[in-house]
N, C-alpha and C positions, 0 to 999 in steps of 0.2 A: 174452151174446155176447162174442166178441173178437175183437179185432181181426190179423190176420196174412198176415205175404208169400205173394203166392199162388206165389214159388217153393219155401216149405214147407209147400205143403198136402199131402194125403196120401187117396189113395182110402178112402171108406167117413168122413168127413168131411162136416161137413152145414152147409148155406149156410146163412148166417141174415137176410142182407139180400138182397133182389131185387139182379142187375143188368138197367140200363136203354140202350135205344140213346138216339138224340139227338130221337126223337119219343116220349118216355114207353112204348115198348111194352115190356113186360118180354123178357128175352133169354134170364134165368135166374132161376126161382120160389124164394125163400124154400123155406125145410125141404129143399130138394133134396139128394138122397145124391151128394158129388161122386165120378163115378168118371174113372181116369185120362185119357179123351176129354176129360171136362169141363172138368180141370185147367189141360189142353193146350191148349184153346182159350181160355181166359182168359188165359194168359201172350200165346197169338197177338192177342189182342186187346187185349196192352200194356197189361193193370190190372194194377197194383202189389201192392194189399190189399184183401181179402173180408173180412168177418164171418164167421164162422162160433158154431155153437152146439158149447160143451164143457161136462163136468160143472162143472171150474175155476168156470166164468164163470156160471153159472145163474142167473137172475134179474137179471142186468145188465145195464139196459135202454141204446138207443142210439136217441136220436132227431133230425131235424134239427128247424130252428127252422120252418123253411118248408117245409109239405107238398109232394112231389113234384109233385099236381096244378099246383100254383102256379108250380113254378120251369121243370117242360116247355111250359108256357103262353108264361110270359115270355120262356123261353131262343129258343121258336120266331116269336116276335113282335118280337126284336131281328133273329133272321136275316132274315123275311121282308122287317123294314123296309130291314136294310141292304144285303140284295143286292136288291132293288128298286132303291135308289138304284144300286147300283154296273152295274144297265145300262144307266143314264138318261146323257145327256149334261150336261157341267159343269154346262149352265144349269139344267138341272132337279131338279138335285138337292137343294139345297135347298128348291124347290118343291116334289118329293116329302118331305121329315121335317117341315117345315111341317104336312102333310095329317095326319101321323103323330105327331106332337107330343102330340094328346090320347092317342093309347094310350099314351106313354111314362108323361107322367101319370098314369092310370089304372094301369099296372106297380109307378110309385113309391108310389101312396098305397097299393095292394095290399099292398106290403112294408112299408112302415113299417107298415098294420093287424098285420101277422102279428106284426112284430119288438114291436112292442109291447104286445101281447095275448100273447108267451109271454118273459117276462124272464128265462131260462134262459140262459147263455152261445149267444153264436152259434155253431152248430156245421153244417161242410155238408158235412161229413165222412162221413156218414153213410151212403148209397145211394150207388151205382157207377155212375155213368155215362159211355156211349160216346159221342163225338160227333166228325163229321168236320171239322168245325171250331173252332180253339182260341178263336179271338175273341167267339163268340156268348157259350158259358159262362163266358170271364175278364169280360166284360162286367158279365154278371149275379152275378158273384161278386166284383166289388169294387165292384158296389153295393150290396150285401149288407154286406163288411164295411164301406163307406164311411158307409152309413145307422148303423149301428149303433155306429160310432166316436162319430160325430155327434151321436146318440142322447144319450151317454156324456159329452159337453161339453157337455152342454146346448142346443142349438139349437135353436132355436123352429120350428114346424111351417112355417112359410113357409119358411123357411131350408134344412129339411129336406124339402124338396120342393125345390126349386132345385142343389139339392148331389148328389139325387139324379140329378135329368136332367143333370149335370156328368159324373156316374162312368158311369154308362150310354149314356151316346154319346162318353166320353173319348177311345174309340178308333176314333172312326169314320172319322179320315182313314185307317185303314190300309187301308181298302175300296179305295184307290188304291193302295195298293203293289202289284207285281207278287206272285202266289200262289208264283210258283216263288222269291222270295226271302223271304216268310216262311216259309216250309215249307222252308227249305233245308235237310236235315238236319245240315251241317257248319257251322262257322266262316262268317261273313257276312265276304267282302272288306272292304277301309274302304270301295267306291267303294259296296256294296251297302250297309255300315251307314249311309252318308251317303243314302241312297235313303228306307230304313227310318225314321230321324229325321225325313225331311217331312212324314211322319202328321201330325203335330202341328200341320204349317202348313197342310195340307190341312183339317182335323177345323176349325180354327178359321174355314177361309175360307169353309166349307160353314157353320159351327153361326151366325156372324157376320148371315148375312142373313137368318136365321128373324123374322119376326113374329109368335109366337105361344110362346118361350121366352126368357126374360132373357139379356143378352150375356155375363152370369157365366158361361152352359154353355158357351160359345164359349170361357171363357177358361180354363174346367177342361180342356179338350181340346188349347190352345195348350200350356199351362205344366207337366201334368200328370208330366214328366221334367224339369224344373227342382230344383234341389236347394240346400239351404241355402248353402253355400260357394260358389255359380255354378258348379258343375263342373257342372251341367247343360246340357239343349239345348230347344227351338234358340235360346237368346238369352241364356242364361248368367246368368238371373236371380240375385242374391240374395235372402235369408231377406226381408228386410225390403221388398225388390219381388216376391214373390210372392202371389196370393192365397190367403185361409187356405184356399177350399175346396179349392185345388189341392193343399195341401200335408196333408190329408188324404186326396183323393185318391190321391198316388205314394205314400204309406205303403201303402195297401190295393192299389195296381196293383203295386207290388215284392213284398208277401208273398203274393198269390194266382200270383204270376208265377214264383218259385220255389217251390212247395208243388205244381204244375201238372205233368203230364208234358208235355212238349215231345219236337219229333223229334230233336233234339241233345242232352236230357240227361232224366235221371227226376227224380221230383220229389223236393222234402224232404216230411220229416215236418213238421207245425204246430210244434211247438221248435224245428225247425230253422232255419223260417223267421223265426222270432221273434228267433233269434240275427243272423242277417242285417239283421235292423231295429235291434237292440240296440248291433250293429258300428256304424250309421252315425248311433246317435241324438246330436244336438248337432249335427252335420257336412253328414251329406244331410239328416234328417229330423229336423223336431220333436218335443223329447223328450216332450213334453206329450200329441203323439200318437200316440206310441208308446206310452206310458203306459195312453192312454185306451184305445190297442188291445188292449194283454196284458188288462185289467180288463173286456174286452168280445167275446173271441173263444175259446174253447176251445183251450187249447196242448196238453194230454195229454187226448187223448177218452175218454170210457166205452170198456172194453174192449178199452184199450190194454195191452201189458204192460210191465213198466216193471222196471228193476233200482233199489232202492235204496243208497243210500251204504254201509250197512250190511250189503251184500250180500243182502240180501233180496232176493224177486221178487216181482210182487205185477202185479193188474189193476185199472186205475182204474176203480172200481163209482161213482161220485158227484164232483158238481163241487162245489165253494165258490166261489159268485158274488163277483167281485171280485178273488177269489187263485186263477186260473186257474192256478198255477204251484204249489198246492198242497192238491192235489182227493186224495177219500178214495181207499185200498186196500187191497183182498182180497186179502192176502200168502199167496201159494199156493205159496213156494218158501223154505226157512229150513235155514241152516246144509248148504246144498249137497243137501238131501233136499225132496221133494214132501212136502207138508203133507197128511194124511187128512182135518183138520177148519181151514180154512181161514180167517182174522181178519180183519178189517177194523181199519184203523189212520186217522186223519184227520189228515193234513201240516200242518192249520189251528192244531192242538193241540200235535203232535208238534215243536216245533220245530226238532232237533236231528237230524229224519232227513229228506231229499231225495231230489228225482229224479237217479242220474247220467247216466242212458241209458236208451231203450227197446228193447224185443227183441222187434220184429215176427217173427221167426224160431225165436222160441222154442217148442215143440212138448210137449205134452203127452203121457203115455205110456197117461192114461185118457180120452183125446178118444174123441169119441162115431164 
């Protein structure tokens, strides 16, 4: 399968991964023939990139880390919990995540069984899914990469249970921000960005009086936009007064945050977002865990298509654990002409040839 913009898909093209809405029902079947309706309605419903099955790419499997069973589960057990609380009045709502505390639990030990039962690069790239709300899935998708950073520095299972309930309710004071100013599709005034930064002091005053979660979660949710140099908010932490799991934390809340469609801008590609952490490592974030991230997250997925230095083109068939920045390809493009009998090359060995760019737009002339 490959990977590609659904602004160059083309009728008589055949899906190769379902899409999903935001309660696991399928929307669009695997092997489906896309005809020009179908195309149309995927661009309407704001997906960026499909799967699709080509001859190119045959045999090039795409998988996530974490079964979809799993993460519609979780993704709808964060919503329920958290717009629960956000009808409840001040006082009760710690009183409600309290009640709700054990299934967070239950969530994070769920995930680390998965994440640690398939030591394959995290990748959740994989399956398309819709959802009317962007905080339930950022939630669960940078506890996903937070577990797995974690994973990656070693932290001991108590630890990784604690970090987990840190990243999965990090953002739970934004339940108090007004909807019409997260959703605002333009530029946030200063008076509305200064609105938006009290998530942090809300999230901590709510996670602060639980009984039944350590006060670290509390404080992953305070500091979690805190940043090495104090140029963060709200208190302008430095590196050396921050806590480490915060500071694994905004690593995984910044690169799920740009890689994300948003009503104001599309998302990046996983390198792209990588480049974003790489601009600030030393400065906002710890290089240690940026480190630990490129060596623990999928940067070029299976069935991506990728141009090399060399002008070559080629489709990422296989990852090398660890050098995520330099996974196998099926170089399906050479000296400006399509290849009839197509090679695989491995970047691990190759030293001297690289990724410059990928070409989700890139189109085949023998697509199925």
């Amino acid at each position: 399968m490959r990977l590609i913009s659904t602004r160059s898909l083309e009728p008589g093209m055949i899906l190769a991964s379902a899409v999903y809405n935001q309660v696991g029902q399928v929307l669009l079947q695997e092997k489906v023939e896309l005809k020009t309706s179908l195309i149309k309605r995927l661009v309407e419903l704001d997906i960026k990139y499909v799967y699709i099955e080509d001859s190119l790419s045959a045999g090039i499997k795409v998988k996530d880390t974490i079964p979809a069973s799993v993460k519609h589960k979780a993704i709808q057990t964060v919503e329920a919990a958290f717009t629960d609380m956000q009808a409840e009045n001040k006082s009760k709502r710690s009183f409600l995540l309290d009640q709700n505390s054990k299934i967070f639990k239950d969530i994070i030990k769920g995930l680390l069984d998965e994440i640690k039962g398939n030591r394959d690069l995290l990748t959740i790239l994989t399956d398309v899914y819709i959802y009317d709300s962007y905080i339930f899935q950022h939630s669960f998708n940078v506890t996903l990469y937070t577990l797995a950073v974690a994973m990656e520095l070693g932290y001991s299972s108590k630890s990784l249970e604690t970090i987990g309930l840190g990243a999965i309710l990090h953002d739970v004071g934004k339940m108090m921000v007004p909807e019409d100013i997260l959703m605002k599709p333009g530029k946030l005034t200063g008076d509305e960005f200064e609105v938006v930064k009290k998530h942090t002091d809300f999230g901590f005053d709510i996670l602060r009086q639980l009984h039944t979660v350590p006060l670290l979660v509390a404080h992953c949710a305070f500091q979690h936009h805190e940043r090495l140099d104090g140029s963060g908010y709200p208190r302008g932490l430095n590196g050396k007064e921050m806590h480490e799991y915060a500071k694994i934390i905004a690593v995984a809340d910044v690169f799920d945050a740009v890689t994300s469609n948003r009503v104001y801008r599309d998302a990046l590609l996983p390198h792209e977002g990588l480049e974003v952490l790489y601009a600030g490592s030393g400065t906002l974030f710890e290089p240690e865990i940026v480190d630990a991230f490129r060596r623990s997250v999928t940067i070029y997925p299976n069935g991506m298509t990728v141009l090399l230095n060399d002008s070559r083109k080629g489709i990422v068939s296989k990852q090398n654990p660890g050098l995520t920045e330099r996974p196998v390809i099926r170089i399906i493009e050479e000296d400006g002409r399509e290849l009839q009998d197509p090679y695989e090359i491995d970047l691990k060995t190759e030293l001297d040839v690289m990724i410059q760019s990928c070409d989700v737009d890139w189109k085949s002339p023998v697509a199925k």
